[in-house]
Backbone as a ProteinNet text record, in pm:
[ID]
protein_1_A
[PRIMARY]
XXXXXXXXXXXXXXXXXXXXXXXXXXXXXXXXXXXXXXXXXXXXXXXXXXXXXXXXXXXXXXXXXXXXXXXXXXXXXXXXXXXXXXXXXXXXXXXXXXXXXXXXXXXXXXXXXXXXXXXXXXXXXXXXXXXXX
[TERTIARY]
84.7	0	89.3	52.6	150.8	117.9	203.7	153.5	100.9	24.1	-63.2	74.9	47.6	132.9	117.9	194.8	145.1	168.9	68.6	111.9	240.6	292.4	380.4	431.9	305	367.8	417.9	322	394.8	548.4	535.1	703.9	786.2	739.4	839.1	894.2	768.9	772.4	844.4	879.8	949.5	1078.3	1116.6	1237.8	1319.9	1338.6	1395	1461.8	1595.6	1631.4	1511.7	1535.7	1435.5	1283.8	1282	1101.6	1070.5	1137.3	1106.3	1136.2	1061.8	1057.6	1111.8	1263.3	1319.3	1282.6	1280.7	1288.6	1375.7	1491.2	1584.2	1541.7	1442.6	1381.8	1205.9	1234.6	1130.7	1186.2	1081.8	1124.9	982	1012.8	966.7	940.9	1073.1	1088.3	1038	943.9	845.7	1030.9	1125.5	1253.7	1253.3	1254.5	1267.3	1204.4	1072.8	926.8	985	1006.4	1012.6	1092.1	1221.3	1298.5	1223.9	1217.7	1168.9	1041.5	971	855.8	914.6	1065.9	1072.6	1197	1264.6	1388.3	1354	1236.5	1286.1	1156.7	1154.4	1096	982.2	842.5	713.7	646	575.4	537.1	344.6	263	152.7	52	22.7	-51.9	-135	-249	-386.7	-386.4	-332.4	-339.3	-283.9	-187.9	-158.1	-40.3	33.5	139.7	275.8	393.1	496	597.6	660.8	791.9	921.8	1019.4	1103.3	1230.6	1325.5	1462	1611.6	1712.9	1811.3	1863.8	1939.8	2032.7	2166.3	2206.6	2343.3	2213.1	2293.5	2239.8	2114.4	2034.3	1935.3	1811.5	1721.5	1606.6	1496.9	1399.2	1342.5	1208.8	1130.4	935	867.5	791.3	704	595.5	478.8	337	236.9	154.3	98.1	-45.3	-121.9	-295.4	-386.4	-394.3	-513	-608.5	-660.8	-764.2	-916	-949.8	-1080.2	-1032.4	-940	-919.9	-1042.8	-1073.4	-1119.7	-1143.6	-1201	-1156.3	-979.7	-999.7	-844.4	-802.5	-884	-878.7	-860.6	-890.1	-890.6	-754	-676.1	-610.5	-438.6	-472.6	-363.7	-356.5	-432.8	-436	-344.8	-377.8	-308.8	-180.9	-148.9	-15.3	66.9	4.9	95.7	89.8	-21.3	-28.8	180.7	148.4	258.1	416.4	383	529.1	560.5	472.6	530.7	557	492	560.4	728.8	728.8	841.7	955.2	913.3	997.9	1043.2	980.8	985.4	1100.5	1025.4	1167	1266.3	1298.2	1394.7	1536.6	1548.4	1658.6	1652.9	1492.2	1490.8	1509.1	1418	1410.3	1560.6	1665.3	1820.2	1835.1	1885.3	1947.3	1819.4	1683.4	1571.3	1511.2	1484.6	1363.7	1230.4	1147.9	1007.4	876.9	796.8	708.5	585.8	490.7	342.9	272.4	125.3	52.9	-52	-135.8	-251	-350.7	-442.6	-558.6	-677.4	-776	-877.9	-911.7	-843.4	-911.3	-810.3	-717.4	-650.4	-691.3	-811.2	-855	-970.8	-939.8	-968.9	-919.6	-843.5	-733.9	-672.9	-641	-579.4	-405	-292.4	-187.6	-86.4	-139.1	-27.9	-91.4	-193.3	-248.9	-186.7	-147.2	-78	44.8	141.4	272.6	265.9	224.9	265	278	119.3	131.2	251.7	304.6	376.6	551.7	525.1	673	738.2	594.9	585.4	574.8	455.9	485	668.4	707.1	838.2	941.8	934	1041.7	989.4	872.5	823.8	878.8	895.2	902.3	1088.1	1148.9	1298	1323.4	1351.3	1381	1547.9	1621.7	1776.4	1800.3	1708.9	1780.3	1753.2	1674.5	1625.8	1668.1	1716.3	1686.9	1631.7	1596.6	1531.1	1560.4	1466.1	1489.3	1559.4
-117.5	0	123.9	263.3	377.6	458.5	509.2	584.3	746.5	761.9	901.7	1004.5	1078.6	1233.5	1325	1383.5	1483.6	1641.4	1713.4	1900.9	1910.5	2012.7	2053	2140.9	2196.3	2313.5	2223.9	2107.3	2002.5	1966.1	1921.1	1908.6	2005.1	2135.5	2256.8	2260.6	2243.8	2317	2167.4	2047.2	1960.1	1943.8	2038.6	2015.9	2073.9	2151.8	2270.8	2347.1	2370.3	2530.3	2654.6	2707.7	2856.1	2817.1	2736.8	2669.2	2708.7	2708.5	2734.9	2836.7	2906.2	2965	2947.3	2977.6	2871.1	2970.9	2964.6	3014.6	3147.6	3104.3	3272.1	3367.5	3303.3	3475	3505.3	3435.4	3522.8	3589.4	3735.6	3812.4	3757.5	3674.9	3599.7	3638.8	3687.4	3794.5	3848.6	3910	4062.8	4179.6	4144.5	4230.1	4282.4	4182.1	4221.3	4300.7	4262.9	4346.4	4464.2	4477.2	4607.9	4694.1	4643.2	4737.5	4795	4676.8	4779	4917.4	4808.7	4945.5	5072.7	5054.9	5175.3	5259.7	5146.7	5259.9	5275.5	5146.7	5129.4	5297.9	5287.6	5351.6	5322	5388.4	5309.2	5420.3	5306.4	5379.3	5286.3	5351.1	5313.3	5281	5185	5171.2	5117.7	5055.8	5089.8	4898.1	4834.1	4695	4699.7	4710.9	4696.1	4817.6	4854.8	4901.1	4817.3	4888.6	4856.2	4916.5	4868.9	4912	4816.7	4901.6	4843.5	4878	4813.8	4837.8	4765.1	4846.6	4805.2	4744.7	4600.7	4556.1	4467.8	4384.7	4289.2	4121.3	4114	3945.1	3918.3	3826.8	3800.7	3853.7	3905.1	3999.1	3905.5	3954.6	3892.9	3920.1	3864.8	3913.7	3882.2	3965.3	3982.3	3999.3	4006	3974.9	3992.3	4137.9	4161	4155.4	4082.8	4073.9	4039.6	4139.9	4112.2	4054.1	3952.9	3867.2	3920.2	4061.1	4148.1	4133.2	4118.4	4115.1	4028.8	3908.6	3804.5	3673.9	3571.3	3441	3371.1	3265.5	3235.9	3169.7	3127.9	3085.2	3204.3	3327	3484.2	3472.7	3519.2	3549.8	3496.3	3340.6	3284.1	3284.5	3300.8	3331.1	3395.4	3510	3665	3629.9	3548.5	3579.7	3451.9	3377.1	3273.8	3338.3	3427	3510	3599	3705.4	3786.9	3671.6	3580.3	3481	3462.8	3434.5	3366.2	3498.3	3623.3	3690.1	3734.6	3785	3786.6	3640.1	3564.2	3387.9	3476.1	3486.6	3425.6	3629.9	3710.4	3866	3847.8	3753.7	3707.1	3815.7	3838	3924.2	4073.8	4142.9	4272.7	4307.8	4200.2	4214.3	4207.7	4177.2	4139.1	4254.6	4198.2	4297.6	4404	4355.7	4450.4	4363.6	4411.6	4349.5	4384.1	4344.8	4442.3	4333.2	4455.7	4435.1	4462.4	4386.6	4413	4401.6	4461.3	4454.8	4510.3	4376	4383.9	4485	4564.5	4572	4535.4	4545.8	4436.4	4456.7	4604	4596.2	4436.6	4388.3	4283.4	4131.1	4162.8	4024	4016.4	3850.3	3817.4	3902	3928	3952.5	3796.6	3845	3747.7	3756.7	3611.5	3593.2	3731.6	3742.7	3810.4	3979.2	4009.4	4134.1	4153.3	4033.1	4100.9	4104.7	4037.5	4043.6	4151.4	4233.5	4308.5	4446.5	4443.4	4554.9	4543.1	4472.1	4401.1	4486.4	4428.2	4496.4	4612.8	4717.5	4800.7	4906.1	4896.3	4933.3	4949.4	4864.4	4860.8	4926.5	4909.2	5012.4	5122.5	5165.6	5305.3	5401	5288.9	5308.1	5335	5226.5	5246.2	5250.3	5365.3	5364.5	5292.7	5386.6	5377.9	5213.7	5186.1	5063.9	4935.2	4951.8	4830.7	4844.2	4720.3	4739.6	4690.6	4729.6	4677.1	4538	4442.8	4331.5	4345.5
0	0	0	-115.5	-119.9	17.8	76.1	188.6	117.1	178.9	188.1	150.7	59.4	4.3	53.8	141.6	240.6	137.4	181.3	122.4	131.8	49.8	20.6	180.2	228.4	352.1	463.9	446.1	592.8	559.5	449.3	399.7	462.4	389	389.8	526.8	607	781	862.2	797.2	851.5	797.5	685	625.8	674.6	806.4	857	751.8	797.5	683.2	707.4	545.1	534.5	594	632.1	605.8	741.2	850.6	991.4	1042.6	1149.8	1255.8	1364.5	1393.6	1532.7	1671.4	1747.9	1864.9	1862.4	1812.8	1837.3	1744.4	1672.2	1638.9	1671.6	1810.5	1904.6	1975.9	2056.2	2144.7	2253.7	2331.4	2426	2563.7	2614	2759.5	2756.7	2876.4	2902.1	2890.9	2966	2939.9	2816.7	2717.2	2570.3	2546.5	2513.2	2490	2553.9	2651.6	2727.5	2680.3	2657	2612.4	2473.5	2369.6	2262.4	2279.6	2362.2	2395.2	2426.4	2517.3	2585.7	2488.6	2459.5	2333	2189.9	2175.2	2022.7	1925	1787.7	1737.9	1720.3	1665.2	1629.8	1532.7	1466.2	1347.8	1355.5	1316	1294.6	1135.5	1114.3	1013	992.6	927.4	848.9	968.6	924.9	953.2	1134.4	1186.4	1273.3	1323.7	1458.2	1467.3	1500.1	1485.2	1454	1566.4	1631.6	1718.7	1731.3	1653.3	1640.3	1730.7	1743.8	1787.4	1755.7	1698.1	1595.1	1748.1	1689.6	1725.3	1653.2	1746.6	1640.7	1626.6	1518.9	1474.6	1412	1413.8	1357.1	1406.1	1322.8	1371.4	1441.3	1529.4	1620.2	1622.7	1615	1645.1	1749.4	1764.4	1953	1850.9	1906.8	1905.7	2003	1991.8	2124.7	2101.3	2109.9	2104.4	2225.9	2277.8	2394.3	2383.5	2513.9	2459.3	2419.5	2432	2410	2217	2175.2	2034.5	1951.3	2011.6	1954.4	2002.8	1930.8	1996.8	1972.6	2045.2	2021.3	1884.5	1829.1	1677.3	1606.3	1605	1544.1	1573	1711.8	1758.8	1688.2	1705.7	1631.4	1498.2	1386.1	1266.8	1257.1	1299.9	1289.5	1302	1398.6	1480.3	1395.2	1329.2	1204.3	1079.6	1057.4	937.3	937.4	1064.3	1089.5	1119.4	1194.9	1176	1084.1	935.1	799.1	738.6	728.9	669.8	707.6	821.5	922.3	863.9	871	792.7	669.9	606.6	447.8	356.4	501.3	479.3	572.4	619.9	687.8	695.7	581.5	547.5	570.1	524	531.4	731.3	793.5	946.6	1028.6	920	1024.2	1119.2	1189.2	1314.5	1344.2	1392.4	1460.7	1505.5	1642.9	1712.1	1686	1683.1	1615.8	1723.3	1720.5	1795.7	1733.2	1678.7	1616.3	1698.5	1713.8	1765.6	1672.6	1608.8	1535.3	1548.3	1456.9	1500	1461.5	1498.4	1453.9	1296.3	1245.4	1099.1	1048.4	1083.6	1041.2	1036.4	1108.1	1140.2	1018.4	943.9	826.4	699	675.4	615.4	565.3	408.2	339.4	384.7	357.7	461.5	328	204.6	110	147.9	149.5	243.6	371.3	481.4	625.6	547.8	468	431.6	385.6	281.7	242.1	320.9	381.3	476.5	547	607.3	702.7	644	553.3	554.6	453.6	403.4	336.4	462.4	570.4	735.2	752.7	734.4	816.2	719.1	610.6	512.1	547.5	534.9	543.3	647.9	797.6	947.7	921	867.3	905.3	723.1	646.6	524.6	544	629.3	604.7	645.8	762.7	748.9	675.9	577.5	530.5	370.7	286.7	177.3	103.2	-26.7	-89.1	-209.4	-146.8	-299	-391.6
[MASK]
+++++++++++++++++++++++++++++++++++++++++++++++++++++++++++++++++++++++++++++++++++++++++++++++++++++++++++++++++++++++++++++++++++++

């Protein structure tokens, strides 16, 4: 008997490499969070806001959604919507910590609608430090 062909995304997301999200580029600590809240820059837009803060090494994502946002099925959408974009600009995010915090116009939103906002927001927010494709 052939075994069952799994999607292509289960593949991707078990093949490690580019395909994953590891841990070191979360900002996990309330410390972390904090600092960016308190040094970094912020910029606001149509989908969600943005606070960032330059550092050394690989760039990092926080995720702030209060539970009055939605149910928890809403909630995590959003927040795998914003991880894969964050994955997949891997490069434009180097060396920044960034902090989103959705707002509800974001919820049900298509995943190439949060990307783009996502990191058209963030060139806009830091021109000098980001470049372009």
């Amino acid at each position: 008997m052939k075994a069952p062909e799994l999607p292509a995304i289960v593949f991707a997301m078990n093949a490690g490499g580019d395909a994953r999200f590891p841990a070191t580029m979360r900002l996990k600590h309330r410390a972390d969070l904090g600092r960016v809240y308190r040094s970094g820059r912020a910029r606001s837009g149509a989908l969600f806001s943005l606070r960032f803060l330059a550092r050394e090494g690989e760039g990092r994502l926080g995720i702030t959604i209060p539970r009055r946002w939605g149910s928890a099925v809403e909630r995590n959408r959003v927040k795998r919507l914003l991880r894969e974009a964050f994955r997949r600009h891997r490069a434009e995010f180097a060396g920044v910590d960034l902090v989103v915090q959705p707002y509800e116009s974001c919820r049900g939103r298509r995943a190439d609608e949060v990307e783009r906002a996502l990191v058209e927001e963030f060139r806009a927010a830091a021109p000098g430090e980001v470049e372009d494709e």
